[in-house]
Residue, then its C-alpha position, 0 to 999 in steps of 0.5 A: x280961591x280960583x280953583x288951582x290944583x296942585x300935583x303932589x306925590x302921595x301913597x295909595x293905602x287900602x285900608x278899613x277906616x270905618x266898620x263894615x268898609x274895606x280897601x277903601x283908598x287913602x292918599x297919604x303925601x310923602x314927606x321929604x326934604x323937598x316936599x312938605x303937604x298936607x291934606x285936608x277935606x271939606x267935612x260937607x262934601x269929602x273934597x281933598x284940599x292940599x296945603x303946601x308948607x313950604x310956600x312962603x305964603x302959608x307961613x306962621x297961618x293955621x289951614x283955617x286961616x288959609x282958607x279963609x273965606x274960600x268955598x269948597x269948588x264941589x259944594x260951595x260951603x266956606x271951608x274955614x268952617x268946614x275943613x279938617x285935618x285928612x285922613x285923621x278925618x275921612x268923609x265917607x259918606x253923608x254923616x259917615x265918617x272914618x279915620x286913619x289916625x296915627x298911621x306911620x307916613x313913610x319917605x319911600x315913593x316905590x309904591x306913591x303915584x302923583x294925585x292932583x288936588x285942589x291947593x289951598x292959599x291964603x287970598x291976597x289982601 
């Protein structure tokens, strides 16, 4: 992976994902018609990794498939071995981990801001 990012609208929440932590940020990407991302994180280092569904390239490959061989750009792990789904999976810190499962995503951008990520992309053979 060259280290692209990519901007994409998300929702900002403060919310507990782990006992004893409060308001802590998570990015929760709006969906829409035009719009199909998902988020993912390196469970080595925390880093926020954004998958666009809507790319032909990502078609009919799960997000362990697209990463492949790519190492995380923050700690250089490959991250088809440590990549899961965000915020079902949040990295607090080193062996803290939180989650913010089955939280309803909404369409509305009142309260989104656009965040950058680094983009996931399957390597081109």
């Amino acid at each position: 992976m060259e280290n692209t990012r990519k901007k994409i609208r998300c929702i900002v929440k403060y919310e507990n994902v782990v006992e004893g932590i409060y308001n802590y940020a998570i990015f929760l990407p709006l969906k829409s018609g035009w719009s199909n991302n998902s988020l993912y994180t390196c469970t080595n280092c925390g880093e926020l990794f954004v998958i666009d569904w809507e790319n032909p390239e990502t078609e009919n490959l799960n997000a362990k498939q697209i990463a492949g061989s790519t190492l995380c750009p923050t700690c250089n792990l490959t991250l088809s071995l440590h990549l899961v789904s965000y915020p079902e999976t949040i990295r607090i810190s080193e062996n803290v981990f939180g989650s913010l499962a089955n939280y309803p995503f909404s369409n509305e951008d009142e309260e989104s801001e656009i965040i950058e990520f680094y983009e996931l992309r399957p390597s081109l053979k």
